[in-house]
matplotlib code that plots the C-alpha trace (Angstrom):
import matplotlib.pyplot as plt

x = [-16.2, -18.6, -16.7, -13.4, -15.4, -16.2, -13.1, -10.9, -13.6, -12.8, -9.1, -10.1, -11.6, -9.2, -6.1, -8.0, -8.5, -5.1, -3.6, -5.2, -4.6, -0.5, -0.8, -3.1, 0.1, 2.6, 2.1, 1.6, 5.3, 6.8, 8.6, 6.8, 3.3, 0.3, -0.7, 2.1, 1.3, -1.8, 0.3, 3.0, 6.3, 7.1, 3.5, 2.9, 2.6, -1.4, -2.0, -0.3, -2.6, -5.5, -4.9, -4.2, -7.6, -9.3, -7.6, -8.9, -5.2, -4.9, -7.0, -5.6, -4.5, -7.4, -10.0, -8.4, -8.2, -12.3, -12.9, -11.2, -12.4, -15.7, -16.0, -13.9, -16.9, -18.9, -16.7, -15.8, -12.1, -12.2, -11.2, -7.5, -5.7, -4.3, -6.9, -10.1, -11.7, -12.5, -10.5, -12.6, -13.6, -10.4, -9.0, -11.7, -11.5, -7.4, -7.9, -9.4, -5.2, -3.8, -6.4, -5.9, -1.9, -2.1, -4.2, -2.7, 0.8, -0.6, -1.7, 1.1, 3.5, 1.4, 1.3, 5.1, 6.4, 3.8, 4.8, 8.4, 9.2, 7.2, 10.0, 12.6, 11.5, 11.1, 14.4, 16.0, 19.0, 19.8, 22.0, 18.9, 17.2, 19.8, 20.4, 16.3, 17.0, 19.7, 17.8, 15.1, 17.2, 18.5, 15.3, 14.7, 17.5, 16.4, 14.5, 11.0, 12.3, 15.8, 13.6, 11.2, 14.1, 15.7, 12.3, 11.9, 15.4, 15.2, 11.3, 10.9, 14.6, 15.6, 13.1, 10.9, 7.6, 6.5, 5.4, 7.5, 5.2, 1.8, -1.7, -4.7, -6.4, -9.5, -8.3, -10.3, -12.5, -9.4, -8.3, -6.1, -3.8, -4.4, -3.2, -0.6, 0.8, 0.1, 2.4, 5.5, 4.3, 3.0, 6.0, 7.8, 5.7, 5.0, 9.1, 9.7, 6.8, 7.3, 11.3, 10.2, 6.6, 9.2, 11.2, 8.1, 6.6, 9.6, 10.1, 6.7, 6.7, 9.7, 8.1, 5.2, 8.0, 9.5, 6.3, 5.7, 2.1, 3.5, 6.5, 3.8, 1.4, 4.4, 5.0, 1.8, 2.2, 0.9, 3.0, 5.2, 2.9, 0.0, 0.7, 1.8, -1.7, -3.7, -2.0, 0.5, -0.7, -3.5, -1.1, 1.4, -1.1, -1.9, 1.1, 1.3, -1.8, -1.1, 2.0, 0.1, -2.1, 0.4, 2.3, -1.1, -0.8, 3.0, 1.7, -0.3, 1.9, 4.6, 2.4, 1.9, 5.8, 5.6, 3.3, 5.6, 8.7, 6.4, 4.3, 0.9, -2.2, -2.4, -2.8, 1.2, 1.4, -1.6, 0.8, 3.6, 1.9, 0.6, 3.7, 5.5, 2.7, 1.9, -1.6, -2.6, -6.2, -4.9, -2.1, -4.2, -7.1, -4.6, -2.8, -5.5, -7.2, -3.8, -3.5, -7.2, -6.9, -3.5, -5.6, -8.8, -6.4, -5.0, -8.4, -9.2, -6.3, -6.9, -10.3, -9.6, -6.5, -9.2, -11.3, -9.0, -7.4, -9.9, -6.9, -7.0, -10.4, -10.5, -8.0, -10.0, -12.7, -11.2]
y = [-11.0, -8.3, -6.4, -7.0, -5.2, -2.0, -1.9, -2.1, 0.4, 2.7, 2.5, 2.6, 5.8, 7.6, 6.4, 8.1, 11.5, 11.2, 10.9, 13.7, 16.0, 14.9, 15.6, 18.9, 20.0, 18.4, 20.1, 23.3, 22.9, 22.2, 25.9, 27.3, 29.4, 28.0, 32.0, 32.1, 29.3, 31.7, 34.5, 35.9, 36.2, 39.3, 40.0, 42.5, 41.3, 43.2, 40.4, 37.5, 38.5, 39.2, 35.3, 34.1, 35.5, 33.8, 30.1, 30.7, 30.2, 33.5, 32.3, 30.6, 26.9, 25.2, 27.1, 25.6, 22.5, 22.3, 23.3, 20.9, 18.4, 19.5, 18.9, 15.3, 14.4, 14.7, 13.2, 16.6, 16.9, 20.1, 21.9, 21.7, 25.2, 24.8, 23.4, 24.3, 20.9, 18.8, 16.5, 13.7, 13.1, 13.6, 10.9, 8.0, 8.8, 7.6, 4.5, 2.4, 2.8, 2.0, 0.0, -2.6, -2.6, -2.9, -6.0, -8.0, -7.1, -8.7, -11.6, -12.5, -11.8, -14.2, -16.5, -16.6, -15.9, -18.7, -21.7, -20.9, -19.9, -23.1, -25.0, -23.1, -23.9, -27.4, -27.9, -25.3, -28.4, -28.4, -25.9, -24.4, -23.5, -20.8, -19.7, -19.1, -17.2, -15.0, -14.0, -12.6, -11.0, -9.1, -8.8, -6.5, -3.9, -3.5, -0.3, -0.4, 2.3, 0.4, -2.8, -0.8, 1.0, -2.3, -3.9, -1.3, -1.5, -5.3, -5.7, -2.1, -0.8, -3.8, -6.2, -4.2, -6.8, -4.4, -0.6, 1.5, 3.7, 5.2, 3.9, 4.4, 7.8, 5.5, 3.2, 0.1, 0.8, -1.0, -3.9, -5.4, -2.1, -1.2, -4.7, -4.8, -1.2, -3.0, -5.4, -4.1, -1.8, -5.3, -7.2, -4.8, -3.9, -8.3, -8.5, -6.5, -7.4, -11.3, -10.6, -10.1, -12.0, -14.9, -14.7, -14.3, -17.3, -19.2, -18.3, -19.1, -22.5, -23.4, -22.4, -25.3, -27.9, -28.0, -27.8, -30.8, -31.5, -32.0, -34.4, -36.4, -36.5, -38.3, -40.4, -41.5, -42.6, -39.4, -38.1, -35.2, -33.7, -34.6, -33.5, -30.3, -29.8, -31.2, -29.6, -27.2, -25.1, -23.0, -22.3, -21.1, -19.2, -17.3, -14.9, -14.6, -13.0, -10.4, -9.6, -10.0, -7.2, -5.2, -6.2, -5.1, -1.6, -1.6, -2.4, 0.1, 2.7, 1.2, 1.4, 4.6, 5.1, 2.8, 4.6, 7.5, 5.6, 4.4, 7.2, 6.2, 8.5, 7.0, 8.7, 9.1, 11.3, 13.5, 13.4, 13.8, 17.3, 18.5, 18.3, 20.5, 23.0, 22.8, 22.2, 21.1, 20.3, 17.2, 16.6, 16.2, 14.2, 11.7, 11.0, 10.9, 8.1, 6.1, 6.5, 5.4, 2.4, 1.1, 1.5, -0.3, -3.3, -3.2, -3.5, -6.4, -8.7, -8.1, -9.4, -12.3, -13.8, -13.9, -15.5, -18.0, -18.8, -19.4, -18.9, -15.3, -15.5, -16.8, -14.6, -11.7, -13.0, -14.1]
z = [18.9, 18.8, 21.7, 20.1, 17.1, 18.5, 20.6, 17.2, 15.2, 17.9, 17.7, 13.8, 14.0, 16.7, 14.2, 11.4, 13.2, 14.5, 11.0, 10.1, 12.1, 12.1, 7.8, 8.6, 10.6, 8.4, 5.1, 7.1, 8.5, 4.8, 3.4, 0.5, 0.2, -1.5, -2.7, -4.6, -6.4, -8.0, -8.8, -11.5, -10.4, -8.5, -7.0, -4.3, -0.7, -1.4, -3.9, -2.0, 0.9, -1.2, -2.5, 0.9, 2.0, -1.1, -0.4, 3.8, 4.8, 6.4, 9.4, 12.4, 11.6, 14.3, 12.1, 8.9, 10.4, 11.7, 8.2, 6.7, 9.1, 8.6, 4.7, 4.9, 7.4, 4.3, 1.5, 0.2, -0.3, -1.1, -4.8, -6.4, -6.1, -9.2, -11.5, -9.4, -10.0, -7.3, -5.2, -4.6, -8.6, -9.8, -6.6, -7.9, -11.9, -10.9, -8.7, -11.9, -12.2, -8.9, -7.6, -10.1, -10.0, -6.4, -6.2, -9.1, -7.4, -4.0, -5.7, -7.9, -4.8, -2.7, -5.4, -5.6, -2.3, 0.1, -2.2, -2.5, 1.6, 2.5, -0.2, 1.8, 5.0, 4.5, 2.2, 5.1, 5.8, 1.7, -0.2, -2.0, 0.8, 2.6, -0.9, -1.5, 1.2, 0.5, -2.1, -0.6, 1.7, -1.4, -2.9, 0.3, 0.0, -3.8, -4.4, -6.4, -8.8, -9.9, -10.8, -12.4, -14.4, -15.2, -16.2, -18.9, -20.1, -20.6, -21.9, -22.9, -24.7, -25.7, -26.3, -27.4, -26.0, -23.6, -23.1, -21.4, -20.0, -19.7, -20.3, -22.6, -23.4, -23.0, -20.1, -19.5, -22.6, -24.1, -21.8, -24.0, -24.0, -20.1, -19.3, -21.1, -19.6, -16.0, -16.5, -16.2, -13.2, -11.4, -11.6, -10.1, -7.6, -6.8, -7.4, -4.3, -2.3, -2.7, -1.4, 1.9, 2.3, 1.1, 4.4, 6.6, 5.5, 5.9, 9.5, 10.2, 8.2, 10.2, 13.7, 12.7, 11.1, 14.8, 17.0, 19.1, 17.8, 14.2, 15.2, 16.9, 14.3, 11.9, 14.9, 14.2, 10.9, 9.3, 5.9, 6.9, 4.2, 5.4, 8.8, 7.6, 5.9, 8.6, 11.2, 10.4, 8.0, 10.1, 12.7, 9.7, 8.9, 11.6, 11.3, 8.2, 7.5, 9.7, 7.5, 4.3, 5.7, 6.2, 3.0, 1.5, 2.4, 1.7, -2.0, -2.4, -1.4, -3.1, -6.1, -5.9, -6.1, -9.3, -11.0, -11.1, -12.7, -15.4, -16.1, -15.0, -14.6, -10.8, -7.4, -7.9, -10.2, -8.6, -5.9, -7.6, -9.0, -6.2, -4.1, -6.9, -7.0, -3.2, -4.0, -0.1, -0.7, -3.6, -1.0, 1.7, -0.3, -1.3, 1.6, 3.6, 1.1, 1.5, 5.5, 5.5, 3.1, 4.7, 8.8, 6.6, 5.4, 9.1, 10.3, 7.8, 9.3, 12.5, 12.0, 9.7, 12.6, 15.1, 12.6, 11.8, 15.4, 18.0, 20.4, 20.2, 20.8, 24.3, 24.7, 24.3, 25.7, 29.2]

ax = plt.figure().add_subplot(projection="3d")
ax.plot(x, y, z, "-o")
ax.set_aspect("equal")
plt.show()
């Protein structure tokens, strides 16, 4: 396990640098000029230089990029163009925000989607169960935004049980009014998450339902439930975590979307901002924290399959 360990930190690390550098180049390639962000309307190219010099981008891309490198080695993001505070502050004063929306969308999605694909998988020869999964099929096609915007019509415009938007001036310092502005933003979030987890954990329930090992454990007088339990449901497992860990970044990206639609003071509307204003350090300080938390969750899942199937391993090891 331990080689497997510092093979996979390795790869961890390498995928990190390599992510960089591709959004270094990236935002470089996108039209517009950071300077002019600084200045009035109808500025002289001496002033556009004169703020180019300031910001460092008048020098050769590799030196940008070594200096950027070289301050993200030690945590420091670097200062917004815009606002002159720095990145790195102003990136963890907003995850108290998405941090929490993302895990309590994972967790009502799992919640949701493991018990009702195992249903459909093992009521796959009833009506309900092709239906169950026509649904999720749909639930897949369906963007984040739309159910957002018909989550706030219904429980927002209508109803009138539910905020529309935004959170507290004082966020957690009132939980009763941040969780209630979460919960919109996690249904939606767990409502298009769940659609697909629900279809991978069918397929991999019905993979065990027709193993060999499982039809012999009934033969031997076992319950198919408790045969399932016994014997089925690690090796159900082991697929699906993998696609939780990835359904676990997909979350949190997708709540970053989310937060956007309902006006949340998130690392999406940071984004969001410093797209319109081509601030790159806040661009580059919050994609790079969302590349590096989707290759951490990777990282995670990889480790917790080979904890939970010794199969993989012996693999590894022969």
């Amino acid at each position: 396990m331990i080689p497997y360990l510092l093979r996979r930190t390795a790869i961890l690390i390498g995928s990190l640098v390599l992510a960089a550098v591709a959004l270094f180049v990236l935002l470089r390639l996108l039209p517009g000029d950071p300077a002019n962000a600084l200045l009035p309307v109808g500025a002289t190219a001496e002033q556009i230089e004169a703020a180019r010099q300031a910001l460092g981008t008048d020098t050769p891309l590799p030196t940008q990029f070594l200096t950027w490198l070289a301050d993200v080695a030690t945590l420091d993001l670097g200062q917004s163009l815009i606002s002159t505070l720095p990145v790195g502050p102003e990136i963890a004063a907003r995850l108290p925000v998405t941090v929490p929306l993302t895990l309590a969308a994972f967790v009502l999605a799992v919640l949701v989607a493991v018990p009702v694909g195992v249903f459909a998988a093992a009521r796959a020869d009833r009506w309900y169960g092709p239906v169950i999964n026509a649904v999720a099929q749909f639930g897949i096609a369906v963007p984040a935004f739309w159910v957002g915007l018909l989550l706030i019509t219904t429980f927002a415009l209508r109803l009138q049980v539910l905020p529309a938007g935004g959170f507290p001036p004082d966020g957690w310092a009132s939980p009763d009014l941040a969780i209630e502005a979460l919960i919109l933003p996690v249904v939606t979030v767990a409502l298009v998450m769940s659609a697909s987890l629900i279809r991978y954990v069918r397929a991999a329930t019905l993979d065990v339902l027709d193993a060999d090992y499982l039809r012999t454990a009934r033969a031997l007088g076992e319950s198919p439930v408790e045969a399932f339990r016994r014997h089925g449901l690690r090796n159900a497992s082991v697929p699906v975590i993998a696609v939780l860990a990835m359904e676990l970044a997909t979350t949190f990206l997708g709540a970053v979307v989310v937060e956007s639609v309902f006006a949340l003071p998130g690392l999406g509307g940071m984004l969001t901002k410093g797209i319109s204003q081509h601030d790159y350090p806040v661009i580059q300080g919050v994609m790079l924290v969302s590349t590096a938390t989707v290759l951490l969750v990777g990282f995670a899942g990889d480790v917790v399959q080979r904890l939970v199937d010794p199969r993989l391993r012996q693999r590894a090891a022969s």
